[in-house]
C-alpha positions in Angstrom: 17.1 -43.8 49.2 20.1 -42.7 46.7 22.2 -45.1 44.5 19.5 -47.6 45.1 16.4 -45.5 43.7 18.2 -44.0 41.0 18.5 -47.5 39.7 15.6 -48.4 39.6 14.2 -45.1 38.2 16.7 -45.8 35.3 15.0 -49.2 34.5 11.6 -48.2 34.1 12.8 -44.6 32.4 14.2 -47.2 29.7 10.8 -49.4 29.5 9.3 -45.4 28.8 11.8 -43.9 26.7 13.4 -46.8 24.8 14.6 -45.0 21.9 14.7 -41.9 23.3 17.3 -42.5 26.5 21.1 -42.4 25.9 23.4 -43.1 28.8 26.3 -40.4 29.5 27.5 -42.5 32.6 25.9 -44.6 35.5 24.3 -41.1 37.2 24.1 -39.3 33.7 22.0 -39.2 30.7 19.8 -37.8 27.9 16.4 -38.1 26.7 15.4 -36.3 23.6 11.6 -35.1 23.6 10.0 -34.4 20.5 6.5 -32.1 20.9 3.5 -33.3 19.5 2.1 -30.3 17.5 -1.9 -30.1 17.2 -1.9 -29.0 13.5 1.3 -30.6 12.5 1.5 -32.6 8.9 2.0 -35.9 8.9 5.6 -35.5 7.3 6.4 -32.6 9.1 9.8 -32.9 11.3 8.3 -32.2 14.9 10.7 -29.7 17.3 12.6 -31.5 19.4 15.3 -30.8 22.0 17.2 -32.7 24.6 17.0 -33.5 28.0 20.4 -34.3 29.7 19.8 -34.9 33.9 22.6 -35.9 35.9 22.0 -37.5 39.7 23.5 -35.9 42.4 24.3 -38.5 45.5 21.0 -38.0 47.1 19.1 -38.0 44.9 15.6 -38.3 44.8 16.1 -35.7 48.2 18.0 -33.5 46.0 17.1 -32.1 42.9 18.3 -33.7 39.6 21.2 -31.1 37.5 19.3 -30.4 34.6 20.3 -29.0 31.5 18.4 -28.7 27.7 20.5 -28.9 25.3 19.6 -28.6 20.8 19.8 -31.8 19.0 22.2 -31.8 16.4 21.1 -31.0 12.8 17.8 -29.4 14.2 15.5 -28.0 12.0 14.8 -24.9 13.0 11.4 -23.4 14.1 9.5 -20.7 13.6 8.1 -20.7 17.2 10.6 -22.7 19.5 14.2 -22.3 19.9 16.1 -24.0 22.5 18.9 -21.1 22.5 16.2 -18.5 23.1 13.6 -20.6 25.4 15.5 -23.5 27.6 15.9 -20.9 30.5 12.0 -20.1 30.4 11.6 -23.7 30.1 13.6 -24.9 33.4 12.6 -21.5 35.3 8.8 -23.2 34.7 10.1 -26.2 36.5 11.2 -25.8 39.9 8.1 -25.5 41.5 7.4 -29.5 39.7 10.9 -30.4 41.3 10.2 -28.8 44.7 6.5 -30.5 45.3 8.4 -34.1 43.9 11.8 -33.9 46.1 11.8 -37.7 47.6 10.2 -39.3 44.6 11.5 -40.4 41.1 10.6 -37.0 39.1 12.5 -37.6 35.7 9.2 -38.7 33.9 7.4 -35.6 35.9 10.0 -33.3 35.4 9.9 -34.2 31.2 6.3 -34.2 31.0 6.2 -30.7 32.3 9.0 -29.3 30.1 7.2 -30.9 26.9 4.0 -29.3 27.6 5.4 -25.9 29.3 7.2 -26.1 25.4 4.2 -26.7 23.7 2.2 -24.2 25.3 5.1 -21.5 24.4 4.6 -22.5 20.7 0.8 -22.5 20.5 1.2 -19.3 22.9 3.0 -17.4 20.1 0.8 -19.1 17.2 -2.3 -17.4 18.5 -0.6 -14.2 19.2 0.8 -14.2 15.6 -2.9 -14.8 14.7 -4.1 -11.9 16.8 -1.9 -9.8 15.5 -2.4 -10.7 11.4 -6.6 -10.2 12.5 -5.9 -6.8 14.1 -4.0 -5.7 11.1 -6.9 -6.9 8.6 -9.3 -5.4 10.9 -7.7 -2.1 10.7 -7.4 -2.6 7.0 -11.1 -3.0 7.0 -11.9 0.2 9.0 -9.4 2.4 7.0 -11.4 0.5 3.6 -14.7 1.2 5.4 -14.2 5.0 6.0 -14.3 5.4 2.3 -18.1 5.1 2.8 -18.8 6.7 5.9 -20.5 10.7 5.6 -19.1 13.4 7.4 -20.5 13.4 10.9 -23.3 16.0 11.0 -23.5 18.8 13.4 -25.0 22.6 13.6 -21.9 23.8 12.5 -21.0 21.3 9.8 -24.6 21.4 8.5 -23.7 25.7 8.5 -20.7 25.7 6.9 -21.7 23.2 3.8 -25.2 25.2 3.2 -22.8 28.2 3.0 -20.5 26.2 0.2 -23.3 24.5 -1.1 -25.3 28.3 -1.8 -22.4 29.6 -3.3 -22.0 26.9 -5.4 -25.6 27.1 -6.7 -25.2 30.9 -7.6 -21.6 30.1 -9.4 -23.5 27.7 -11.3 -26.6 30.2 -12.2 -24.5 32.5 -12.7 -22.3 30.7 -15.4 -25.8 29.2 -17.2 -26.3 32.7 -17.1 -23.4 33.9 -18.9 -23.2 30.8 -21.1 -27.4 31.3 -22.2 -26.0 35.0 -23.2 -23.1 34.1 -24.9 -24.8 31.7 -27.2 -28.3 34.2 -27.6 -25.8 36.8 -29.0 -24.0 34.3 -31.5 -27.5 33.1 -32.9 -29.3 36.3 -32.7 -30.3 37.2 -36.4 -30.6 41.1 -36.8 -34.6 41.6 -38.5 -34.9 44.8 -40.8 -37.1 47.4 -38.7 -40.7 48.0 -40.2 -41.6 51.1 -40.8 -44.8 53.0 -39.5 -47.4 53.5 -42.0 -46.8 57.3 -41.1 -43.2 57.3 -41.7 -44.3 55.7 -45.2 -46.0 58.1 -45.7 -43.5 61.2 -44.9 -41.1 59.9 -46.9 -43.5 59.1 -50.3 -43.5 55.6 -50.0 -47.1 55.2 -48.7 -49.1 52.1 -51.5 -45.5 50.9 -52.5 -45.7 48.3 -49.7 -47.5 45.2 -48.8 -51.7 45.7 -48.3 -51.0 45.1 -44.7 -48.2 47.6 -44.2 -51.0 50.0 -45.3 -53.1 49.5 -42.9 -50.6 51.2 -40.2 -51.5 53.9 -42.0 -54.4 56.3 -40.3 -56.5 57.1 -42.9 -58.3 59.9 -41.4 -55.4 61.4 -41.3 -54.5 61.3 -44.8 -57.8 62.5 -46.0 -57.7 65.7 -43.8 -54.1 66.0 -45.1 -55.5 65.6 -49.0 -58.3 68.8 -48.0 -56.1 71.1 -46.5 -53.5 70.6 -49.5 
């Protein structure tokens, strides 16, 4: 165990990671991982970050120094950031390094980082999503109470029968006033007819129409006609 499996570990970490790998030094180097994003565009630049392990003597028995480290010129992302995440990322690690101590664990130990990193990003895509649906949901309540009645109850049902009567007698009232108002500016004053007795009384009895004559009592005017 040491010098001799770290060796060989390096060899077949090279036959895996070909373009990837970069040595530092004989017990040092990098590998750069690049995620592999579920909805990502073909041309689309994938988050990537680096991977630099460095063997301690006795190693495989002792855990590799890790350290994850931005590639230069990296794009940034909307839900990754090594800055922000690489502690989270080798925190999620050590119980992989602790269940692999006496075995190669550089391929283990990567593989877990790159999915513990792709989880994190999909992680914050669907709370993103959750939060955008909440917000249109509550959109669409607030919308919906537009069309929703008042709730109705003994004492709601009181109180509007109350507004609702007095608004019914406002408006009979103001009918009222209006049916006035317009009876008086039409009304055409008719010349008053006069009795066939006041005729009479003041000389003007046959001087009228036949049929204002026959208000006129004509027993009346023959006992009048006797006595004179």
């Amino acid at each position: 165990m040491g010098r001799e499996d770290q060796v060989e570990e390096r060899e077949v970490l090279d036959s895996i990671f070909p373009e990837e790998i970069t040595d530092i030094s004989e017990t040092e180097f990098r590998i750069t991982v690049a995620l592999d994003l579920p909805d990502a565009k073909e041309d689309d630049e994938p988050p990537k970050f680096i991977l630099a392990v460095k063997y301690p003597e006795n190693y495989p028995d002792e855990a590799p120094q890790l350290e994850i480290q931005n590639p230069a010129n990296a794009a940034p992302h909307p839900y990754f950031s090594v800055a922000d995440d690489r502690e989270l990322l080798l925190e999620g690690i050590d119980e992989t390094i602790q269940e692999n101590l006496g075995m190669a664990m550089i391929f283990t130990i990567v593989s877990a980082l790159k999915d513990s990193a792709e989880q994190i990003i999909q992680d914050r895509k669907d709370a993103e999503a959750k939060e955008q649906e909440e917000r249109a949901l509550a959109a669409e309540r607030e919308e919906n109470k537009k069309f929703q009645g008042t709730l109705v109850t003994a004492e709601t049902f009181v109180k509007w029968r109350e507004g609702f009567m007095q608004e019914m007698e406002e408006k009979k009232q103001k009918e009222e006033e209006e049916r006035l108002a317009e009876q008086k500016k039409n009304k055409i004053k008719e010349p008053t007819r006069l009795t066939g007795k006041q005729l009479w009384e003041r000389g003007l009895a046959g001087k009228g129409d036949e049929e204002d004559d026959e208000d006129v009592p004509t027993e009346g005017i023959e006992k009048l006609a006797v006595e004179a």
